[in-house]
N, C-alpha and C positions, 0 to 999 in steps of 0.2 A: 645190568646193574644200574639204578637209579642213583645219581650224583646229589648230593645235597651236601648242604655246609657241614653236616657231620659226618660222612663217608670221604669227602674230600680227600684229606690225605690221606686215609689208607688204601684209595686208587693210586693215589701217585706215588704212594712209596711202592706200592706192586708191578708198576708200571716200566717198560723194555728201558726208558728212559733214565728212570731211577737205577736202575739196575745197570746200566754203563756209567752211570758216574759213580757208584760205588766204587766199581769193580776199576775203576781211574784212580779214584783215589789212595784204594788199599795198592794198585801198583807203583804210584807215586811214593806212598809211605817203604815200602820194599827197597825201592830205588834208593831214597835216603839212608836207609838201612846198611845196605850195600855201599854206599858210598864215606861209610862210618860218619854220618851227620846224626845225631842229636835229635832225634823229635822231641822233647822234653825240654830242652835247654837251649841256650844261646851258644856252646860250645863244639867247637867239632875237634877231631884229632886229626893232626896234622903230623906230625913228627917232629916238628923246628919248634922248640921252645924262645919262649920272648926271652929277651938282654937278660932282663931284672930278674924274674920269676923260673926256676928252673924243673919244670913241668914239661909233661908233652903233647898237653893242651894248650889250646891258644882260642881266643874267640871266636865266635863265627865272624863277627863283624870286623877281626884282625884279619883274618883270612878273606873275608869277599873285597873287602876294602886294596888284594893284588890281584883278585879271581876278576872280578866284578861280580855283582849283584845278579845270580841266577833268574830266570823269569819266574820261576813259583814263587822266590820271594820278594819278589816284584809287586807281583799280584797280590800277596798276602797285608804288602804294605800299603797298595792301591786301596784295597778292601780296607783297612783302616782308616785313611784318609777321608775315604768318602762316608764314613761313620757322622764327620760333623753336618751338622746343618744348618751352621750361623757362618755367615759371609762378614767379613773383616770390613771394618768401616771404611778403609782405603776405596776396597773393590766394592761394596753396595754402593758408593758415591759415581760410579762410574755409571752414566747418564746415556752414554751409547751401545753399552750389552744389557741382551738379553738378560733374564736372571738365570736362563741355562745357561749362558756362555759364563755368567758371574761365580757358575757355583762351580763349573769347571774349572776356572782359574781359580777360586779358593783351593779346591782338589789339591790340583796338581802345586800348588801350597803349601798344603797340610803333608802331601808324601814327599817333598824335598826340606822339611821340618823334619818328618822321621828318619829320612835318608840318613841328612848333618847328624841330628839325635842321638842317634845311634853308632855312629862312627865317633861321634864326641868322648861316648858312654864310657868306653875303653880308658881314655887318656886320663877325664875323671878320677875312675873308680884307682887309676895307680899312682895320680896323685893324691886322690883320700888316705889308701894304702903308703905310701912315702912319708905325708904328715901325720900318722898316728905310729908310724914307726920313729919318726926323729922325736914326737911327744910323746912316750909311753904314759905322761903324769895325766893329761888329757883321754877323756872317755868318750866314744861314740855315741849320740844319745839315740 
């Protein structure tokens, strides 16, 4: 089979390669599955409902926030992170790193911004929840 830029990927989607990390993936997603995690949502079930809320759901980010932060969604957040590709005037000004070391320090950044973020998200969302309960006269826009 002759490679060119339009066969390209449908060698490598054919390819032994392609074919283990499917087959990684779909067992990761099972895992989650079994482990009653949420692929769709931010929510897992847990059984312990929050104070306030008397459900028996609770966040995922309630929950990793005693668990710790699993490594797949470590990596998930990693993977985000390194989505940006503008370096923070702080770190471009830094005169002794490379711009690989520069973008690695934004990186590593940008996933302890999503880390906070999202553990933040929580606290937030139940104090939005609290002030539209004590304002009923007041509407979310």
């Amino acid at each position: 089979m002759k490679l060119n830029r339009r066969n390209f990927l449908g060698a490598a989607a054919a390819s032994p390669l392609a074919a283990k990390e499917f087959a990684q993936k779909v067992a990761a997603e099972a895992q989650m599955e079994a482990a009653k995690i949420s692929l769709y949502s931010d929510s897992i079930y847990t059984g312990i409902s929050t104070p306030d809320i008397d459900l028996p759901m609770r966040s995922l980010w309630d929950a990793l926030k005693e668990l710790g932060i699993p490594d797949w969604k470590k990596e998930d957040l990693w993977e985000d992170a390194r989505r940006s590709r503008t370096l923070d005037p702080d770190i471009a000004s830094m005169r002794s790193l490379s711009l690989s070391a520069k973008m690695q320090k934004q990186w590593k950044r940008n996933f302890d911004l999503l880390v906070n973020r999202a553990f933040r998200q929580t606290e937030i969302e139940k104090a939005k929840k609290l002030f539209f309960d004590k304002n009923p006269d007041i509407s979310e826009w």
